[in-house]
C-alpha positions as CSV (number, residue, x, y, z in Angstrom):
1,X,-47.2,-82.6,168.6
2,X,-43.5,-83.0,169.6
3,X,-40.1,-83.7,169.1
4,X,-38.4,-86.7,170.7
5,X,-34.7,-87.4,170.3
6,X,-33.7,-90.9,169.5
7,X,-29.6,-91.7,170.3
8,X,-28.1,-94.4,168.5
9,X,-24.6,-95.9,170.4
10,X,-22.0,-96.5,169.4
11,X,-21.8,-100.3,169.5
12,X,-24.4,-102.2,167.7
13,X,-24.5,-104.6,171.2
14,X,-25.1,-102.0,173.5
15,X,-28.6,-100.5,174.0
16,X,-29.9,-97.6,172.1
17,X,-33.4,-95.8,172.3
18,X,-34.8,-92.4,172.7
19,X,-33.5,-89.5,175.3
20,X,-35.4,-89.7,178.6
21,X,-33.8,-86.5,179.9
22,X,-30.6,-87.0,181.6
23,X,-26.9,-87.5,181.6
24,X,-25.8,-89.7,184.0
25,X,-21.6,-89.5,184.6
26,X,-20.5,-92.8,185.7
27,X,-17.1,-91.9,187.8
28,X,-15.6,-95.5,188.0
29,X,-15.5,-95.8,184.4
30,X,-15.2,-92.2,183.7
31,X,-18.2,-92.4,181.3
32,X,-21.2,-90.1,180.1
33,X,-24.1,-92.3,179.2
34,X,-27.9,-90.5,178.2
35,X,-30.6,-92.4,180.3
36,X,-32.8,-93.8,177.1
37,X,-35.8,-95.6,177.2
38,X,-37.4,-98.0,174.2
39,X,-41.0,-96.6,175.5
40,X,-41.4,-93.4,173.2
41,X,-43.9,-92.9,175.9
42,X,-41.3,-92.7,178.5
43,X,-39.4,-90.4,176.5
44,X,-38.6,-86.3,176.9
45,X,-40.6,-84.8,173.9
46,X,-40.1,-81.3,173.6
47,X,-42.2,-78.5,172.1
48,X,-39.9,-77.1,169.7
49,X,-37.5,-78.4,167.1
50,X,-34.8,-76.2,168.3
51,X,-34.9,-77.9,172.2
52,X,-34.7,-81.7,170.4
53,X,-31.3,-79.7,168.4
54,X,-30.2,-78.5,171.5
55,X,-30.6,-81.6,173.3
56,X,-28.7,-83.6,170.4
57,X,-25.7,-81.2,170.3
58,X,-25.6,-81.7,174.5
59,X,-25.6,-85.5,174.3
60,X,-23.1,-85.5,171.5
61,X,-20.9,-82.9,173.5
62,X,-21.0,-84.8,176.5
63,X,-21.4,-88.7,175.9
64,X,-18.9,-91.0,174.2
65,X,-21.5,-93.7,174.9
66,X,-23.6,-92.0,171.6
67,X,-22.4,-91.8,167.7
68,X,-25.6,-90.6,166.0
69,X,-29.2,-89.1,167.1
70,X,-32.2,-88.4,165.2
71,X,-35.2,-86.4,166.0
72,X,-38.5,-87.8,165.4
73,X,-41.7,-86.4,165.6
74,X,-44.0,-87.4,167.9
């Protein structure tokens, strides 16, 4: 079992799914967005609850792209 990190943006039209690992830093529109995948397969799952929190608290640090993240288990 495992912990997967699904991000939700933060407009509806834009696409959400779950963390795949990264933050990419777009410089021409000076934006952070979290690579995400809709393949949970696809996705980073990590061992322990506590790497999913610090994952979360990274992406919502870092990106303005995401609002709200859940961890599921996985």
């Amino acid at each position: 079992m495992g912990f997967a990190v699904k991000i939700f943006p933060h407009c509806s039209s834009d696409i959400g799914g779950y963390y795949a690992g990264k933050i990419d830093i777009y410089s021409v529109e000076s934006v952070a967005v979290p690579r995400h995948t809709d393949d949970i397969n696809l996705a980073k799952v990590y061992k322990y609850r506590k790497g999913a929190e610090n994952a979360i608290a990274k992406i919502l640090k870092e990106s303005t792209y995401v609002t709200e993240s859940e961890i599921e288990e996985v």
